[in-house]
N, C-alpha and C positions, 0 to 999 in steps of 0.2 A: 398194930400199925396204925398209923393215924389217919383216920379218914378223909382227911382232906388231901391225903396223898395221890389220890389216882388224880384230882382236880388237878392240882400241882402240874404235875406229869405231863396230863394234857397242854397243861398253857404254855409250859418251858418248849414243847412238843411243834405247838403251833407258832410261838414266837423262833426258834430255832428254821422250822420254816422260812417264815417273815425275811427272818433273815438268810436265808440261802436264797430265795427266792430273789431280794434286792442285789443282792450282791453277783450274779449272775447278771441279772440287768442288767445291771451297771458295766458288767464288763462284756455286753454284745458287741459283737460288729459291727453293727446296722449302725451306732453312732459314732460309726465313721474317724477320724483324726481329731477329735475335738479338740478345742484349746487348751489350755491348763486350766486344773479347777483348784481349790484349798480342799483340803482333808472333809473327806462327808461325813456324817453317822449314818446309819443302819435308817432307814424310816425316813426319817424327817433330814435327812440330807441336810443342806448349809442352812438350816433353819434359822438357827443357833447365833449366826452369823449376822442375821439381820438385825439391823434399828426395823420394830417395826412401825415407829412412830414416825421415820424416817429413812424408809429404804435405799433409797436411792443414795443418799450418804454412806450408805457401807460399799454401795456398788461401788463408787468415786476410788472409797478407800481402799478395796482389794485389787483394782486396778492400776495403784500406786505399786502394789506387790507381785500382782499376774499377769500384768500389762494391758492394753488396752483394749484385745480379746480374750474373752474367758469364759469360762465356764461353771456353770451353779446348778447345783441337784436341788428339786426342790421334789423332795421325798425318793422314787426312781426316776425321775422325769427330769436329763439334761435342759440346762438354758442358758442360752452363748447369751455371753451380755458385749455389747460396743460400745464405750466407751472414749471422750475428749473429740475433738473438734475435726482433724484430719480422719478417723475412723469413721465417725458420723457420716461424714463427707463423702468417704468411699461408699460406705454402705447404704446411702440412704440416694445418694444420687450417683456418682457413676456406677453402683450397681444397684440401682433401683428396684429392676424386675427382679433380682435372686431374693430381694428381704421385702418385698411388697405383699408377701400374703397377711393376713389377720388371723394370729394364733386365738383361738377359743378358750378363755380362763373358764373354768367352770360357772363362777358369776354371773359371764356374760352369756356361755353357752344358755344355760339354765334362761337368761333374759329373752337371747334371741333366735337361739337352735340355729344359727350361722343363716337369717334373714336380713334384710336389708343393709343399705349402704356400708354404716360401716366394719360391721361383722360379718361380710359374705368377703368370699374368696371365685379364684379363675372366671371362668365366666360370666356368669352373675354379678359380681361385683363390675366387673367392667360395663356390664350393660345398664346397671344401674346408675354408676359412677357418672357414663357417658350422658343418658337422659334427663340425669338429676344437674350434672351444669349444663346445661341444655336449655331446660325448663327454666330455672332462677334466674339465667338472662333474658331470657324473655319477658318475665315479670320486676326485670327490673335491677339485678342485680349488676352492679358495675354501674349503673345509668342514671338519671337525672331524675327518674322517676321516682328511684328507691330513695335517690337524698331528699326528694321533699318527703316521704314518707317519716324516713327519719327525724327532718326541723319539724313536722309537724308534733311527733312524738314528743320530740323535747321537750316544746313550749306545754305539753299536755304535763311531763312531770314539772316543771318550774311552777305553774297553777298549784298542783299536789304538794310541792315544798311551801312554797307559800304560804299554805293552810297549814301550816305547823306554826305558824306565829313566831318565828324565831327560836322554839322552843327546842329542846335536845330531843333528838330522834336517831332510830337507828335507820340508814338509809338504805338497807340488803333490800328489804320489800318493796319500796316503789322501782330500785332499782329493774330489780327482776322484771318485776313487769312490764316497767319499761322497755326492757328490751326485748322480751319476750313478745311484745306485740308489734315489732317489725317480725320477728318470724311466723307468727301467728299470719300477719296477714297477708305473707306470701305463702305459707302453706293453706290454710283455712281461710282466706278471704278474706277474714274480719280482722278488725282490735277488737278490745274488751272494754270496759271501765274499770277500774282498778277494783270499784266496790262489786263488781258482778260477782256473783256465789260461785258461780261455775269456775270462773277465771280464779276466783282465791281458792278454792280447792284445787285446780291443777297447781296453782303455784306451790302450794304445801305440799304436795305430791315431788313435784320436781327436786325443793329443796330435801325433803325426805333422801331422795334418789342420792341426791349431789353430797349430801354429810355423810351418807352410808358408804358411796365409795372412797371417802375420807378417813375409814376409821379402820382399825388393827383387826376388825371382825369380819369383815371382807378379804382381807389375806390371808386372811385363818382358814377361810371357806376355800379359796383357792388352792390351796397344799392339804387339806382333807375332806371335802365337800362330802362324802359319804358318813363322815362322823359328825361334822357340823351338822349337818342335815338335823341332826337328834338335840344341836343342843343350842342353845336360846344366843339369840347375838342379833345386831345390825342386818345380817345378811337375810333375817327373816323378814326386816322391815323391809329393807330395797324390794324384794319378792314384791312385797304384798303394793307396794307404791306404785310397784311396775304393772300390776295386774290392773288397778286402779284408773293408770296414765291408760293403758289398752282400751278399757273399758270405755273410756271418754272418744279418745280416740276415733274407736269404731261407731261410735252416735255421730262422728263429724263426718266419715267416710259414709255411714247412711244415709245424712241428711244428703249429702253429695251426689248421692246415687238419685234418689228422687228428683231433686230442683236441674240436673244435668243438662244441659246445652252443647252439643258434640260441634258446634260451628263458634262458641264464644266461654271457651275455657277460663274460668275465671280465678283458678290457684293452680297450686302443686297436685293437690289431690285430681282437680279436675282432669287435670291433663296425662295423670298416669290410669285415671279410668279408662279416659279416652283410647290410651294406648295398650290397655287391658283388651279392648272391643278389638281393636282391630286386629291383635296377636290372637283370638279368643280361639284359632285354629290352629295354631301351633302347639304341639304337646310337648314341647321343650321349651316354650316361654316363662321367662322369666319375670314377666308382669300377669302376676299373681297375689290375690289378697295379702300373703304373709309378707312377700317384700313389700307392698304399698303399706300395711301397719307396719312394720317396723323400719321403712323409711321415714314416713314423716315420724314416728316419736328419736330416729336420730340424728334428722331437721330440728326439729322442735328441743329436746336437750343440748343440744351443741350449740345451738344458735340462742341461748336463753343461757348457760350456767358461765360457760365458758367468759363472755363478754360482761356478766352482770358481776360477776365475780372481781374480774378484772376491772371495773370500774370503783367495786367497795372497795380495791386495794390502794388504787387510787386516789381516791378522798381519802383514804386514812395517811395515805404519805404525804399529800399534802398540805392536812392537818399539822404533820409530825413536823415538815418542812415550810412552814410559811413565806418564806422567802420564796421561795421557789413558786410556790403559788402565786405570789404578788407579782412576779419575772413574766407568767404568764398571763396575768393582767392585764400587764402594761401591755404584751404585743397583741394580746385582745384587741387594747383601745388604739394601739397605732393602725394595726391592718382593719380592725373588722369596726368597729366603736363601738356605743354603747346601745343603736337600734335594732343593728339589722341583723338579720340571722347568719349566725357562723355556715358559711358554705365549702364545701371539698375542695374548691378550688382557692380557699384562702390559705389551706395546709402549706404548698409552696415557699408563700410567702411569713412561716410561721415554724420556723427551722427550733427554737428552742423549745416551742410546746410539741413538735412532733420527737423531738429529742425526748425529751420527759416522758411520753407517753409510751415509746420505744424501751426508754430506761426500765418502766413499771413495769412492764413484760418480761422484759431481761433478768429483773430484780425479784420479780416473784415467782417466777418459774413453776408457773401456774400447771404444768402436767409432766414433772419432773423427768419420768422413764417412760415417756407415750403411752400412748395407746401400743399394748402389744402386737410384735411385728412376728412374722414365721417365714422358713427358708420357704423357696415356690418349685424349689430343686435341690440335686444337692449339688451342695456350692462349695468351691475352693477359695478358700479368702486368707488370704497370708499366708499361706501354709497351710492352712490345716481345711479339714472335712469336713463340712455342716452340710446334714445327712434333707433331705426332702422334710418336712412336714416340723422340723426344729423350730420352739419358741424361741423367739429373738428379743431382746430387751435392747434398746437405743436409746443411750441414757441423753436427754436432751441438757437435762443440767450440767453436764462435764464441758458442753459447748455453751451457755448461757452462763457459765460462774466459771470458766475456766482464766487459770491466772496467766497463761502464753495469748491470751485474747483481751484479755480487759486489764486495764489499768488498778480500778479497784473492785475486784469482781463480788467483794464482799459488801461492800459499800452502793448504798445509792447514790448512782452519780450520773447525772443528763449531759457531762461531757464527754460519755462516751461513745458519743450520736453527734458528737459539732467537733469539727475540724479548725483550725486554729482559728479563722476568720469568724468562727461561729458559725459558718454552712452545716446545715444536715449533712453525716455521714451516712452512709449504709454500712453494714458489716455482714461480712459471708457464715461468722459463728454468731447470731440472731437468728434462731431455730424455734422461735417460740410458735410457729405454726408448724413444726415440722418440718418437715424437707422429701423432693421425692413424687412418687406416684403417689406414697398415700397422705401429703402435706393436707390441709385442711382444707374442706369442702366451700366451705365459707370464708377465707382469709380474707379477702377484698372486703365483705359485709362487714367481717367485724372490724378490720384499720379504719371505714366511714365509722362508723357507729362509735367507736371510740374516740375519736375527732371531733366531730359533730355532737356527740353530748355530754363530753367534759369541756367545750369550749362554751359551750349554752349555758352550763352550770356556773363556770367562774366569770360570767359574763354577765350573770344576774346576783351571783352571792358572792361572799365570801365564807369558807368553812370553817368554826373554832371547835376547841374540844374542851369541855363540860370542865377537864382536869388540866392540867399543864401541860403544854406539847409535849414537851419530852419526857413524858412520862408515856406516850403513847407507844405500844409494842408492835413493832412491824415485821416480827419473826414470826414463821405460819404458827398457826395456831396445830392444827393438825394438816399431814403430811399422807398421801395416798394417793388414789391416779391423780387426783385434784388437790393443791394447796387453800387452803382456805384462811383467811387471818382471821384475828381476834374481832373481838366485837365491840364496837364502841358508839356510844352516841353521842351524834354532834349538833351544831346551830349551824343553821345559814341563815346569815347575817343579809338582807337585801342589801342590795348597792346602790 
């Protein structure tokens, strides 16, 4: 008999398992009426199914077939996906509280063990949620304060462009940091200089963060994280990036602790100390070291990838689209001219650049399938049964690119923000912050921040690209929570 037989035996043995075990699963109770799913396999469920270069494109597509609630195994593990514009809509705001929990991917679990803002759930989450906008108004968010912060920032990077001599540059880097020092210095008090060692090691850090949740090795870790664990990929980077960002982090919240003034709080940090001391009696408090570090680093990453990101997309369209660039030029020099600094309250009066800016959003669809959502009970929705504690996918691109909503949803196009006369439209499928209880923390920071320092930039240069415009690629480069484009370097041209 051949020796390798009893081996054999055993494996058919335990795979036979495997699969009785899933298959059982699969067909419990507990997950309630779900909606239709497509055919799974044994293990790895709809794996199969996925772009994983572009998930959210397959979800669009099996909701052409299963409709606009459904359901996907991702190994034993149900997940209703919502999908197009009116589902969004129900699910995300008139039933906000059923789909406002924050399901734990292993990634994130692993990142945050379900600590601060945006990875904490029921109570916690809300007390944080409540104190964190709280705080940001106070130091300035929404207010007059934060926008000189901002013209101040700008005029810091136009200095930084400058010193490029005209010459091709990639603009990811100063971006970042650019923006990253308005959050900076409402959570830490300070800015940086761009050449600070500290300040360019967090930003490599962050970037690190932001490509890894971009790439097919982090969804890989998501549907097997006890086997990935073993075997080499991106998700070991993010890890170690994260431990890193901690690391800094907690030298900020120390220095903090020392230099402390409980009558003249002077950031984020200060002021969830502050309210550390006074809670420091309560044994159910939720201001506690682990949510103060892992709030500010999801202060500090949202308010840094999200908008920086969003702005490289930006110069690269407007690269591609020169006309379009020169349109908003022109109403630069009619409202604002060629001295004074672009202010918030010139937006109003600036219907086709906030068009544009609205479009780039629309058009890039910068966090395609959100941040994951979870049932907060079990909820009846259409018909069917999503059971307590069910991942929820919200696919935001089916309301951002949907063709019953946009005219050319494929297309970049700033008319679809001006109404015949050329006024600013709004649109109710423009989801690019989300929608809901757990819409973005920061939405107001980044519409200024967006406003205010792509009006600063075409207000001092003009953008070319090294190659021919239309040769420039405005399709993501890669596709994961975060879209991210291609890379290119360009000239700013002084005006």
């Amino acid at each position: 008999m051949d020796s390798s037989s009893p081996v054999t035996t055993l494996l058919l043995a335990l795979l036979s398992i495997l699969l009785v075990m899933w298959f059982l699963k699969s067909k419990r109770p507990q997950y309630g009426r779900l909606p239709p799913a497509p055919p799974a396999l044994p293990i790895v469920g709809n794996l199969f199914q996925m772009d994983i270069k572009a998930p959210h494109k397959s979800l669009i597509k099996l909701s052409k077939q299963y409709g606009p609630v459904f359901t996907l195994w991702f190994g034993g593990t149900p997940v209703v996906v919502l999908c197009g514009f009116e589902t969004l809509k129900e699910g995300l705001i008139e039933r906000g509280y059923d789909f406002s929990g924050r399901y734990l991917l292993p990634i994130l679990k692993k990142i945050s063990d379900g600590y601060g803002i945006a990875f904490s759930n029921g109570e916690r989450w809300k007390q944080l949620r409540r104190f964190s906008l709280s705080t940001l108004k106070n130091f300035g968010l929404g207010k007059r304060s934060i926008e000189e912060r901002i013209q101040e920032e700008a005029q810091c990077l136009v200095t930084a462009i400058r010193n490029k001599q005209e010459l091709p540059f990639n603009p990811d880097f100063l971006l970042r940091c650019t923006v990253s020092n308005i959050i900076c210095s409402i959570v830490f008090g300070e800015r940086f200089e761009y050449e600070d060692e500290r300040f360019l090691t967090l930003m490599e850090r962050t970037d690190g963060i932001s490509n890894a949740l971009s790439k097919p090795g982090v969804q890989m870790y998501n549907n097997f994280p006890k086997i990935m664990d073993f075997l080499p990929g991106s998700h070991h980077k993010i890890l170690q990036n994260m431990a890193d960002l901690k690391t800094f982090v907690n030298q900020m919240i120390q220095s903090h602790r020392e230099s402390l003034q409980k009558d003249f709080p002077r950031d984020y940090i200060d002021s969830f100390l502050i309210k550390m001391d006074e809670e420091k009696h309560k044994p159910d408090s939720e201001f506690i070291d682990e949510n103060l570090l892992m709030s500010v680093i999801n202060l500090f990453l949202a308010g840094t990838e999200s908008t920086s990101t969003t702005l490289q997309w930006a110069i690269q369209i407007l690269v591609k689209f020169p006309d379009i660039q020169e349109k908003i030029y022109q109403e630069i020099c009619e409202v604002i001219g060629s001295y004074r600094r672009p202010g918030i309250e010139d937006r109003a009066k600036m219907p086709y650049t906030d068009a544009v800016i609205h479009e780039v959003q629309r058009y890039i669809d910068l966090v395609p399938m959100n941040i994951p959502h979870m049932a907060t009970k079990d909820v009846e929705f259409r018909g069917y049964l999503i059971p307590k504690g069910t991942f929820v996918i919200t696919v935001l691109s089916s309301a951002l690119k949907a063709t019953s909503q946009w005219e050319t949803p494929d297309s970049f196009n700033p008319n679809h923000f001006l109404d015949e006369n050329g006024c600013f439209k709004q649109s109710e499928s423009f989801m690019a912050f989300s929608a809901g209880k757990r819409m973005c923390l920061g939405a107001s920071l980044a519409r200024m921040e967006l406003f205010l320092f792509l009006t600063t930039l075409l207000q001092n240069f003009v953008f070319n690209s090294i190659t021919d415009h239309k040769d420039i690629d405005i399709s993501p480069a890669t596709s994961g929570i975060l879209v991210k484009p291609h890379v290119y370097k360009f000239c700013a041209i002084s005006r």
